[in-house]
Every structure is written in C-alpha cells, then in structure tokens.
Legacy VTK file of the C-alpha trace (Angstrom):
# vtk DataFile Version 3.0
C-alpha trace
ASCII
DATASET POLYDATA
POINTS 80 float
43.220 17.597 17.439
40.108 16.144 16.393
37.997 16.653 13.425
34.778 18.138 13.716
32.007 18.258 10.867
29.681 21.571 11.290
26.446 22.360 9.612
26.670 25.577 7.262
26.194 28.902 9.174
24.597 30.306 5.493
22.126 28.542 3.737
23.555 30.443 0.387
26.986 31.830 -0.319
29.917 30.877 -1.204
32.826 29.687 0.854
36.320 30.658 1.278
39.751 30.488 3.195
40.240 33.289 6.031
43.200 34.232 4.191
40.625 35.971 1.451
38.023 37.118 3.690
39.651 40.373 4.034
39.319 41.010 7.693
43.344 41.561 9.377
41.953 39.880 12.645
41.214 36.717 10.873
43.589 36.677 7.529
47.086 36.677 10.130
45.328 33.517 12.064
45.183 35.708 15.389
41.464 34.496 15.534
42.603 30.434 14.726
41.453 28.381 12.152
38.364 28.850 10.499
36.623 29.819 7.146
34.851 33.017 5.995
31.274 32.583 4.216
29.640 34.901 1.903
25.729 35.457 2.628
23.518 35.453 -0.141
20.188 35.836 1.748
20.809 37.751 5.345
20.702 34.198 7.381
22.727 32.887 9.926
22.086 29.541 11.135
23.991 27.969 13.922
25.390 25.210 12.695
25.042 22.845 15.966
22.864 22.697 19.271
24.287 24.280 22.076
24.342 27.671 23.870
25.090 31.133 23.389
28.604 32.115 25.622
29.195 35.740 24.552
27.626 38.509 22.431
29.729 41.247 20.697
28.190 44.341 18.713
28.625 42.108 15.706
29.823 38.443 16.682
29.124 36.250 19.225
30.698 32.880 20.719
28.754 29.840 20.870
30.149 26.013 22.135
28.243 22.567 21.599
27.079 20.543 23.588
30.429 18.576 22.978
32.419 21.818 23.949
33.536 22.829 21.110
33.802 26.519 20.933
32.482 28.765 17.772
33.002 32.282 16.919
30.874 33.780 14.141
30.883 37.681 13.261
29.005 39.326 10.917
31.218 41.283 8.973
30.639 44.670 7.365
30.921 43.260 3.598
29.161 40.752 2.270
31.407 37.977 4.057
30.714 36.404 7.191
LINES 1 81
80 0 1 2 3 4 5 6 7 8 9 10 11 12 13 14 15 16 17 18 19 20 21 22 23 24 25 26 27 28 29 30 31 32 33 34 35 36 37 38 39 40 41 42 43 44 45 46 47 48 49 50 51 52 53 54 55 56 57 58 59 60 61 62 63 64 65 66 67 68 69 70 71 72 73 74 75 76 77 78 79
C-alpha cells in the first residue's frame, strides 16, 4: 500500500477519525479507510485533478489521474 497525500476537501472544519463521524456505514470500516471532516462554510473542494466516476443523491466517487479512487458524501450533520 502506498501513501498518498490529498488536498483538504473543506477549506474550514475540523477533522476526525471515521470511528467518530457517526455514520454506521463508515464507523464499522465497511466503506475502508478514510476520515470524516466537519464543514464550517458549505464547501467542498476536490482535493486532486481528475474525473468524476459516479454520483449518488448525496456522495459521489471521484479517482486521480494516478487512479486512486475517492468517495466523498455529504452527510446529513455537520460532518462530511
């Protein structure tokens, strides 16, 4: 496994484990690794160039152009 370095997703907020974000999907790890961001301001940014695979009501999937794979949803509290 390699180690990747990502730009924030939030330009404000405050970041946590996905073991505290409070969401079952992503606390039990069925989701893989990740962490959960609380928004401050409304904003997501993507946090690398690259292209838009799938769009959910609420999430989407995104992969770089170095393949790796993203999945950001926008939760319904305050953490993303």
């Amino acid at each position: 496994m390699r180690n990747v370095i990502l730009n924030a997703p939030v330009e404000s907020g405050q970041f946590m484990s996905l073991k505290d974000c409070g969401e079952t999907s992503f606390t039990s790890g069925a989701m893989g690794r990740g962490a959960a961001a609380g928004n401050t301001n409304g904003r997501i940014i993507a946090p690398f160039s690259g292209r838009v695979l799938t769009v959910f009501r609420n999430a989407m999937e995104i992969v770089s152009n170095d393949g790796i794979k993203l999945f950001i949803q926008v939760g319904d509290s305050s953490f993303y």
